[in-house]
C-alpha positions as CSV (number, residue, x, y, z in Angstrom):
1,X,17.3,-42.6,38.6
2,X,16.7,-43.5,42.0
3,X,13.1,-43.3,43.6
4,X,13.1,-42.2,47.5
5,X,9.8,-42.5,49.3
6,X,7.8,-39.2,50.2
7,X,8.3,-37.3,53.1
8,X,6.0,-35.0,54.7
9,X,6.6,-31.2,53.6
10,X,5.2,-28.0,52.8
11,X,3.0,-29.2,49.8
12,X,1.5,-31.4,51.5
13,X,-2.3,-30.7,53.1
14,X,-3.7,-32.5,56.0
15,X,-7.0,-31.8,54.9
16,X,-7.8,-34.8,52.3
17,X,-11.6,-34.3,52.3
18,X,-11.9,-38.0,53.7
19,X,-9.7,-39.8,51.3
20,X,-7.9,-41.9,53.3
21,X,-5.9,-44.7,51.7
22,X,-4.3,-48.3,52.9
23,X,-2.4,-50.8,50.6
24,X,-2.7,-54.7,51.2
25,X,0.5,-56.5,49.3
26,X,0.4,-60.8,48.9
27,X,3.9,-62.5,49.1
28,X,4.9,-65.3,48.0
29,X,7.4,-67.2,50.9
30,X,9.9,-69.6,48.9
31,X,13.3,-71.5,49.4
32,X,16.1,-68.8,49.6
33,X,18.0,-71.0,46.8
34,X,15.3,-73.0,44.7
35,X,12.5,-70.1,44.7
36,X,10.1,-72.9,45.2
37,X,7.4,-71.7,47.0
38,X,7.0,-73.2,50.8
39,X,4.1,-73.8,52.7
40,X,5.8,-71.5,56.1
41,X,2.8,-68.5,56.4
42,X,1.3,-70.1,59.8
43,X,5.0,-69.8,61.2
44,X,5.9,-66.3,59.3
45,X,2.8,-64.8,60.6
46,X,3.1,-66.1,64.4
47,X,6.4,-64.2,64.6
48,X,5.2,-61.1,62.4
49,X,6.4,-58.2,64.3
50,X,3.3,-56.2,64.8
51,X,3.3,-52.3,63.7
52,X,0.9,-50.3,62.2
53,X,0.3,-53.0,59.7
54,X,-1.5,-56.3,60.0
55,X,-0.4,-59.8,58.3
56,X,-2.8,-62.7,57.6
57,X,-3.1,-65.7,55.6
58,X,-4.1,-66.2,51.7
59,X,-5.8,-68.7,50.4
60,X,-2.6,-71.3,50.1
61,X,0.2,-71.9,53.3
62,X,3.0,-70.3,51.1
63,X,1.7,-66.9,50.9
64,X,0.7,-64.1,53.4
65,X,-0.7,-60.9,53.0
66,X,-0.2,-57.5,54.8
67,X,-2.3,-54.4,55.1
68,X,-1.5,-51.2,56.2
69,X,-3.1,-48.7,58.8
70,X,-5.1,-46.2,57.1
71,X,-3.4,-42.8,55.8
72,X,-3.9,-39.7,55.2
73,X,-0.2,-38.8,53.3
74,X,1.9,-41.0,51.1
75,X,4.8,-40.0,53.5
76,X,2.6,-42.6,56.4
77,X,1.7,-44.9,53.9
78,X,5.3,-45.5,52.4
79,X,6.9,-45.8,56.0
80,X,3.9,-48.6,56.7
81,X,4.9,-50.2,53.6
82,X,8.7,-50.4,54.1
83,X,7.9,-51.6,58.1
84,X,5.6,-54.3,56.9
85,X,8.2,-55.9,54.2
86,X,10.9,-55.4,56.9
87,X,8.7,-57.0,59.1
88,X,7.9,-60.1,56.8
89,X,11.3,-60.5,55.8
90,X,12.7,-60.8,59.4
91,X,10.2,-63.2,60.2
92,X,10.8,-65.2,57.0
93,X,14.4,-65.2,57.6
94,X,14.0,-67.0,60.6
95,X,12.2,-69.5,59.4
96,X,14.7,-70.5,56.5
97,X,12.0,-68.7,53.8
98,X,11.9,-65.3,52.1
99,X,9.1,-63.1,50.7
100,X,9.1,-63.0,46.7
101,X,7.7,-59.6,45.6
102,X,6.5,-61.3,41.8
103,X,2.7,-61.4,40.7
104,X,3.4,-65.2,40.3
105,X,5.9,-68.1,41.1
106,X,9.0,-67.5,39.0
107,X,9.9,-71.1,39.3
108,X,8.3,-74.4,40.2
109,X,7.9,-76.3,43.1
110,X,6.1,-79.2,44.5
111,X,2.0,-78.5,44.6
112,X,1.3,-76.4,47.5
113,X,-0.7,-78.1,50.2
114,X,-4.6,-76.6,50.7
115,X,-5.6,-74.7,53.6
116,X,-7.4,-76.1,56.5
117,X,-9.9,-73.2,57.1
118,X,-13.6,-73.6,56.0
119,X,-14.1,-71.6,53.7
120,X,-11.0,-71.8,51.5
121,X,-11.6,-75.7,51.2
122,X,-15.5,-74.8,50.2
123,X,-13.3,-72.4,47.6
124,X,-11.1,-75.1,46.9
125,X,-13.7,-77.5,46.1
126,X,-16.2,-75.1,43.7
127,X,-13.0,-74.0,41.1
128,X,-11.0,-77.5,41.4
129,X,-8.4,-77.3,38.9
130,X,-8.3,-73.2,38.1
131,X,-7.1,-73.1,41.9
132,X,-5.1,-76.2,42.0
133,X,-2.0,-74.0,41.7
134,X,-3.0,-69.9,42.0
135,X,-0.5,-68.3,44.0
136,X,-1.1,-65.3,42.6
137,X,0.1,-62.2,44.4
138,X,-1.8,-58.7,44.2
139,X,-1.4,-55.0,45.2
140,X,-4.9,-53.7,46.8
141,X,-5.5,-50.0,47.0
142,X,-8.5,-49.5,49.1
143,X,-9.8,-45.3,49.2
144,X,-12.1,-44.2,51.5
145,X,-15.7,-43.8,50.2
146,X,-18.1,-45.1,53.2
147,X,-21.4,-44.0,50.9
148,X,-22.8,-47.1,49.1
149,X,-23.8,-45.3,46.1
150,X,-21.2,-42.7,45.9
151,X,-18.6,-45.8,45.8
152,X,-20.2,-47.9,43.0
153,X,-20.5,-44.6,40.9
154,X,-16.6,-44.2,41.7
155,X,-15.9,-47.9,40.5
156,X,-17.8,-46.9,37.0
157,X,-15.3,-43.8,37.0
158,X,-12.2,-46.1,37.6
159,X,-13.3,-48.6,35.2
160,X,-11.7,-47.3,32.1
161,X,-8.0,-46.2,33.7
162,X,-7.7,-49.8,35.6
163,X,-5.3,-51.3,32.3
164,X,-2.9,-48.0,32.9
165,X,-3.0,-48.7,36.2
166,X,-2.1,-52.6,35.5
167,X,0.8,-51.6,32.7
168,X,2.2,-49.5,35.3
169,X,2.8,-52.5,38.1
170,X,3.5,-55.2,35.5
171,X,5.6,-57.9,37.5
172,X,5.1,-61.3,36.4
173,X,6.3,-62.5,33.2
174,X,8.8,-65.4,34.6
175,X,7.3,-68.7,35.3
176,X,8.9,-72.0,35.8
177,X,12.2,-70.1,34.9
178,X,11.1,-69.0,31.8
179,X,10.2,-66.0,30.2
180,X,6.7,-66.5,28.7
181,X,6.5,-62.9,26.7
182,X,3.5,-61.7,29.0
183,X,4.1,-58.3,31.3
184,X,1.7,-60.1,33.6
185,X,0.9,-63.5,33.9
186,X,-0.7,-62.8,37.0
187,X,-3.9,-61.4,35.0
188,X,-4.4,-64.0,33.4
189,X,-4.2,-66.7,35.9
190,X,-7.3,-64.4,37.2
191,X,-9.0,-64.2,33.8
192,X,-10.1,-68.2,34.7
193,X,-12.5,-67.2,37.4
194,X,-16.2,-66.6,36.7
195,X,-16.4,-62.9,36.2
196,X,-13.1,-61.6,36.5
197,X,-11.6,-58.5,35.0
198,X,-12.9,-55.0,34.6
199,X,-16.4,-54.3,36.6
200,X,-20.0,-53.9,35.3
201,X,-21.7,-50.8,35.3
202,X,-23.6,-49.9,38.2
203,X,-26.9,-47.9,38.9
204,X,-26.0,-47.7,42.6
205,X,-25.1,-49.2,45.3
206,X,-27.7,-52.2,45.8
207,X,-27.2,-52.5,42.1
208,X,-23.7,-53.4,42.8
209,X,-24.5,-55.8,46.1
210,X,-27.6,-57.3,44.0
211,X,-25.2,-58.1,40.6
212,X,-23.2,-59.8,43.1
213,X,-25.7,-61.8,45.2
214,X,-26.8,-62.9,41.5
215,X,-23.3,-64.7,41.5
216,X,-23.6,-66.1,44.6
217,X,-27.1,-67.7,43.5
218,X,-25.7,-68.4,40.5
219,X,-23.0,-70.9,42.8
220,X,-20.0,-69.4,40.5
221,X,-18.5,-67.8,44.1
222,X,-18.9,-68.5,47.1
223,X,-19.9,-65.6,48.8
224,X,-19.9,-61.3,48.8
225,X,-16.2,-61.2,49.8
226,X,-14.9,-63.1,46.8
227,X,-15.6,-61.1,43.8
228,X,-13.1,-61.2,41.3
229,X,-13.8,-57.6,40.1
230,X,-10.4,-55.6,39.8
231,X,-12.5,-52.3,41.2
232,X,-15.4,-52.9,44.0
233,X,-17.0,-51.2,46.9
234,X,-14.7,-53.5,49.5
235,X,-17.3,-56.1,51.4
236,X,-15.8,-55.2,55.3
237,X,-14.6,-51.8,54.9
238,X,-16.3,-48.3,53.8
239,X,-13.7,-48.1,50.6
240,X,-13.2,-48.7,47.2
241,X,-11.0,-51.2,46.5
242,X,-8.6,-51.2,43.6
243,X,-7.1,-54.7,42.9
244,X,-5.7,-54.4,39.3
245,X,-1.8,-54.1,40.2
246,X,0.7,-57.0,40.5
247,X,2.4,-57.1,43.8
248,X,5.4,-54.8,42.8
249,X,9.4,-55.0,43.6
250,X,9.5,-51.8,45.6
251,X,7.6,-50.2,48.1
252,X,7.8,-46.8,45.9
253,X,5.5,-48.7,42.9
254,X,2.7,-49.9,45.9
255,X,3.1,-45.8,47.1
256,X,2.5,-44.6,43.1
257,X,-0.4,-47.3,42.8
258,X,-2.2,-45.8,45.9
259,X,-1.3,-42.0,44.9
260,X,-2.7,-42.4,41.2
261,X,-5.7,-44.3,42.6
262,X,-6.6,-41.6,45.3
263,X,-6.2,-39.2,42.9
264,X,-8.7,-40.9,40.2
265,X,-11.0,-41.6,43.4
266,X,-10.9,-37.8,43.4
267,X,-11.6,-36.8,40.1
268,X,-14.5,-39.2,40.1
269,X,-16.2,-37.5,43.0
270,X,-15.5,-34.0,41.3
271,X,-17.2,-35.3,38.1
272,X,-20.1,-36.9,40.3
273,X,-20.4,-33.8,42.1
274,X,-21.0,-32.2,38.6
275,X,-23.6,-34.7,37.6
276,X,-21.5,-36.7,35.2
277,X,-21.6,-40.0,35.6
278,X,-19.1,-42.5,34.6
279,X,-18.3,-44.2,31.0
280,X,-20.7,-47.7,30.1
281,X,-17.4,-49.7,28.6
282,X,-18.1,-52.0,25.7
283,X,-17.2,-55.5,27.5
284,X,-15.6,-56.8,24.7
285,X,-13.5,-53.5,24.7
286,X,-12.9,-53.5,28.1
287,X,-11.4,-57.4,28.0
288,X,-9.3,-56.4,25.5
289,X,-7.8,-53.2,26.7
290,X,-6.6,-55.3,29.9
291,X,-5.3,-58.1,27.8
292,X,-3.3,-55.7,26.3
293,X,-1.9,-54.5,28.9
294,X,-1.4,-58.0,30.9
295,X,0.8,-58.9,27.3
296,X,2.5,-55.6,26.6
297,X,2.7,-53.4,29.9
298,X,4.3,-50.1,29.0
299,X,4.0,-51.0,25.2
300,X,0.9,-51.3,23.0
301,X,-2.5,-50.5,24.6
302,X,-6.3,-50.0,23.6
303,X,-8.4,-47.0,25.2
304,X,-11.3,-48.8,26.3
305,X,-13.6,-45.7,26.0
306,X,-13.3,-44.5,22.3
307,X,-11.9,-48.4,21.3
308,X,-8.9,-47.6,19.3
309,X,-5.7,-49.0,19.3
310,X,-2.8,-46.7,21.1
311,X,0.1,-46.7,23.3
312,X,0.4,-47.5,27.1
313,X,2.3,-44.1,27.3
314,X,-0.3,-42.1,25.5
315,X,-2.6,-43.7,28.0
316,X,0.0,-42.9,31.0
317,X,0.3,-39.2,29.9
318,X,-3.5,-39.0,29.6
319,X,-4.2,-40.6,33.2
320,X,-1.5,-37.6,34.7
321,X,-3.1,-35.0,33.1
322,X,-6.4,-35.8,34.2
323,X,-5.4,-36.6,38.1
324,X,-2.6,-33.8,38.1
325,X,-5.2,-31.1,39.5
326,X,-5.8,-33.4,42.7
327,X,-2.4,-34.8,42.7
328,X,-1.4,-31.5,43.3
329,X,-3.9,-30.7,46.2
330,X,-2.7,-33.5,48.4
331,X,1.4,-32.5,47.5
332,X,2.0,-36.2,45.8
333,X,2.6,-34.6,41.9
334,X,6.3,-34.1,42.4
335,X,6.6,-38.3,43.6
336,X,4.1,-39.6,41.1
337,X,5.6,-37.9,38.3
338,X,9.2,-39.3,39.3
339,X,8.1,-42.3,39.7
340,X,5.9,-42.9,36.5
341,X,9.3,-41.4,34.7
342,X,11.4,-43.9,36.5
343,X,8.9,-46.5,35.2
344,X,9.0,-45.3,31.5
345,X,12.5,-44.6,31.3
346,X,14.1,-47.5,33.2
347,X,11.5,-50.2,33.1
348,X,9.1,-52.0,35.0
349,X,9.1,-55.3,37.6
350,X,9.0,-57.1,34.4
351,X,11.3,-55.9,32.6
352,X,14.2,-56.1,35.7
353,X,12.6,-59.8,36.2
354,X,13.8,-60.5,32.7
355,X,17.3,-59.1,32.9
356,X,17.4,-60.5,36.1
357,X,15.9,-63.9,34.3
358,X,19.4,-63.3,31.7
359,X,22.0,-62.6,35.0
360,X,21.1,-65.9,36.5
361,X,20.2,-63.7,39.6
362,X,16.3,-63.7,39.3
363,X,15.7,-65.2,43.1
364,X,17.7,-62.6,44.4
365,X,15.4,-59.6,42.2
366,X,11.7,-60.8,43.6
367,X,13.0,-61.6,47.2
368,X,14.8,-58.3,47.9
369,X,11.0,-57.2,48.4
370,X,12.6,-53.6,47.9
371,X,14.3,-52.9,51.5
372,X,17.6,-54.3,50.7
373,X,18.7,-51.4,47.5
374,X,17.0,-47.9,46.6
375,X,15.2,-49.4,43.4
């Protein structure tokens, strides 16, 4: 089953009642025939061709990150995507690196050297050893929802689907060449940092800014822009930010990521419009329904809202029926449900990382970064 990206067509509608959508991806830049990670994202970015995407630096010199332009269709948003890995791969090229689309290093190399910018070596020096060698690599979905209150309700709607959303971008279960039986070590590499996972509740907005300013007093981070939430009213733009997902193989699994999480974004509002407000997860719950997806991805899973054991499918088929309605509105039902049966019926990044892992071809799966096959 091959995936193609969306084009625009008849189902589509241009009216999106303000849900606009962009994607930020990390990438990791390693040696084309070690995989070790090298610290080239100064160079890379200085010879980024520029589109309607952006690239900047991450917290360590061997990653980057890009962002798309905003979108209204997932026809614009998949085009941005493909340009931007094109674009990062050319530039890598020339500089004797290439991208690696994997949530985490698949092998090892030497420590990577810390950044000289301010406030990465005040980060540096507050989390010491948890950051000593976290280059981690994300998939960001940010929606538009400029109203403060109206996006912290939203994050309290998006709470409960976030470990479907994670089972579905699973891509990081290699790590110093070994398979270590986790869908994603990524998450837990982010379960060391002082509040990480799914998101509090929230009353409102200034609930949501003062829980955070409570962290920042608390000196566990550093500032507003560095919560560790994996759903938050973004600190620079008027969005909600979704930061669950692995950075993924192909630009089709970013395109699903931001289609299911416009289309939740949209339900929420609908229910909020209604007067319902969103689910108050038991933490405990809530942990352990991410776990399980971070160890099982399309396998086992718990739903975090009646706290029972099920299936990640069970939880997939429940998240499409619930964002079908609005799925259909914007014209992306047709993609998203190809995709999502491409992804239960052929496998996920981590799954083709581990019969890459068993080819002895596993560099070439991550750095392909999607533009050099049809996934």
């Amino acid at each position: 089953m091959v995936i193609t990206l969306p084009a625009p067509g008849p189902g589509a509608t241009d009216d999106l009642s303000g849900l606009t959508v962009g994607v930020e991806e990390e990438f990791l830049l390693v040696d084309p025939d070690t995989g070790y990670p090298v610290p080239a994202a100064a160079d890379v970015l200085a010879d980024l061709r520029v589109g309607p995407w952006t690239g900047q630096a991450e917290f360590f010199p061997t990653q980057v990150e890009t962002a798309t332009g905003v979108c209204t269709e997932l026809a614009c948003l998949g085009d941005e995507l493909t340009g931007a890995r094109r674009a990062v791969r050319e530039a890598a090229v020339a500089h004797g690196v290439l991208p690696m689309a994997s949530g985490v290093p698949v092998v090892d190399g030497p420590p990577p050297p810390r950044s000289d910018k301010a406030r990465f070596a005040a980060i540096h020096e507050r989390f010491t050893a948890v950051l000593e060698d976290y280059q981690a690599c994300g998939c960001h979905v940010h929606v538009g929802v400029p109203d403060p209150d109206t996006a912290a309700a939203v994050v309290n709607h998006l709470a409960p689907w976030l470990p479907t959303l994670l089972a579905l971008s699973v891509n990081s279960p290699v790590r110093s060449g070994r398979d270590r039986r986790h869908e994603s070590l990524r998450l837990l590499d982010q379960a060391r940092f002082p509040g990480a996972g799914l998101p509090p509740y929230f009353a409102s907005g200034a609930d949501h800014d003062e829980q955070i300013a409570r962290l920042v007093d608390c000196g566990v981070i550093v500032d507003n822009r560095m919560t560790f939430w994996l759903a938050r009213r973004s600190a620079h733009l008027p969005t909600v930010e979704v930061r669950v997902a692995d950075t993924v193989q192909h630009p089709w699994e970013a395109v699903l990521q931001a289609a299911l999480t416009r289309a939740l974004v949209r339900v929420a509002l609908d229910e909020l419009d209604r007067g319902r407000e969103g689910p108050r997860l038991d933490p405990q719950l809530g942990a352990a329904s991410l776990w399980s997806a971070a160890r099982h991805g399309i396998g086992a899973a718990i739903d975090p809202v009646a706290g029972v054991a099920t299936t990640a499918r069970a939880r997939i088929d429940a998240l499409l029926r619930l964002t079908a309605p609005a799925l259909r509105e914007t014209g992306d039902w047709a993609f998203t449900r190809a995709a999502v049966d491409r992804l239960l019926t052929k496998g996920t990044g981590a799954s083709r990382q581990r019969a890459a892992l068993r080819r002895g071809t596993l560099i070439a799966e991550v750095t392909g970064v999607g533009i050099t096959g049809s996934g």
